[in-house]
N, C-alpha and C positions, 0 to 999 in steps of 0.2 A: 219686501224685506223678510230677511229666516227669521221665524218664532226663538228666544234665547235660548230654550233646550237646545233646538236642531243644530243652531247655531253654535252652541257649546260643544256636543257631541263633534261636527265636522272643524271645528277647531282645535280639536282636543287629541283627534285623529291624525290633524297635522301636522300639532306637534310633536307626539310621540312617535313618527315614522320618521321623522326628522330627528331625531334622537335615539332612534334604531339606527341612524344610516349614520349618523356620528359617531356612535361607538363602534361603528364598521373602516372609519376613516372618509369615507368620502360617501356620497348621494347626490340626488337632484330632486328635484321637485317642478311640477309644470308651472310656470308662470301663470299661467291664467287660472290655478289653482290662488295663487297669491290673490289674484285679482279679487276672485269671488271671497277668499278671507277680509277681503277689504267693505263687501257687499256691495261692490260692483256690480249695476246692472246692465248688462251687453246686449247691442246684437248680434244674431248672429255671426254675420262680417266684422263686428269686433271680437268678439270672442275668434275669428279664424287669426284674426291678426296677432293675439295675443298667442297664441296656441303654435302659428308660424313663428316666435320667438324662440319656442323651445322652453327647457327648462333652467330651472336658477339650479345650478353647480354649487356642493356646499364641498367643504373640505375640514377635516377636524385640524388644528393646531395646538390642540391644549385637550385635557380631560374634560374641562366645561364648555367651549365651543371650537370656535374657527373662521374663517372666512365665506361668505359666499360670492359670486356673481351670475350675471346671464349676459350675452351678448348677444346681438342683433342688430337689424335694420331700426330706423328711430321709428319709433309710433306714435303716429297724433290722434286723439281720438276725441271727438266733441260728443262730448257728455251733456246733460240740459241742464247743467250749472255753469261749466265751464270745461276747455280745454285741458286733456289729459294728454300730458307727454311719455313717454318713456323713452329715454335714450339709447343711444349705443349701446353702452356697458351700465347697468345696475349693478352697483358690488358695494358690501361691507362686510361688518362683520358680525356673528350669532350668539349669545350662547344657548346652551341646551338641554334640557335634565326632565325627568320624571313631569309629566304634565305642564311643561315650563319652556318658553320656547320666546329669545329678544334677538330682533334682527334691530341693527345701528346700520343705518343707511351710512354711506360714503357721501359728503358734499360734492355735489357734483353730478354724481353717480345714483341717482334716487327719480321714481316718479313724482311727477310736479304738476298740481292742476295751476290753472292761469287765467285770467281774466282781468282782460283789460291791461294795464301797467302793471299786476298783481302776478307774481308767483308765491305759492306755497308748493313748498318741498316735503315729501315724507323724510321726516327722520329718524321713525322708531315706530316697530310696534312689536308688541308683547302680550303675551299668551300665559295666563297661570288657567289655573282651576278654576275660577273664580272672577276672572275679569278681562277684559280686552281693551287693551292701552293704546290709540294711533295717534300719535305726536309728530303735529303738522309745524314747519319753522315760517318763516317769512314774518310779514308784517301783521296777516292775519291768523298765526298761527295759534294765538292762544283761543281765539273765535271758533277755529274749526279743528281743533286737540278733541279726539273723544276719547272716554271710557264708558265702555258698555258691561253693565253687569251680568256676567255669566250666572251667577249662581240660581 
């Protein structure tokens, strides 16, 4: 797992290229970038699969965010907690600002660990200066919701 500084630093990096590429109108970002914000640990062969997705397509719509997605073939990946999906299409929607960075997953359209009868869904995560917010839904989602303190 990344020390909180490092961790800070390449979160903070992501945001703000991401809010460069907003106030340009449109950018992308690689998916398997997302992944590691998440502190996803891969193999190899998953990180190729992630990487074979391409990247998450943002689009501005507004002064403060916009829309993203990514498309692709489905990804299963067994993690040694549980099964990670990625679907088809991953898309919601962002906003975006100075250090400040909220992706709203689309129901539907969001990676989802599983185990057993159990899905959770990502439905949000959020990037300040200061903290890192992953807000998981389902029936176990207030169990596995983290904040991690950046500071």
């Amino acid at each position: 797992m990344n020390e909180p500084s490092s961790l800070k630093e390449k979160l903070l990096q992501l945001s703000n290229s991401i809010y460069t590429q907003h106030k340009c109108g449109t950018g992308s970002v690689r998916l398997l970038d997302l992944a590691f914000m998440l502190q996803m640990e891969l193999t190899p062969a998953q990180e190729a699969m992630f990487t074979a997705r391409g990247s998450v397509e943002f689009k501005s719509t507004s002064p403060e965010g916009g829309t993203f997605e990514n498309k692709g073939e489905v990804v299963n990946l067994q993690l040694p907690l549980a099964m990670m999906n990625v679907p088809a299409l991953v898309a919601g929607k962002y906003q975006s600002g100075p250090n400040l960075l909220r992706l709203d997953f689309d129901n539907g359209k969001t990676l989802s660990g599983k185990k057993g009868f159990f899905s959770a869904p990502l439905e949000r995560i959020s990037i300040t200066e200061n903290k890192l917010h992953v807000r998981i839904g389902g029936p176990l989602g207030g169990m596995l919701t983290r904040n991690v303190d950046l500071a």
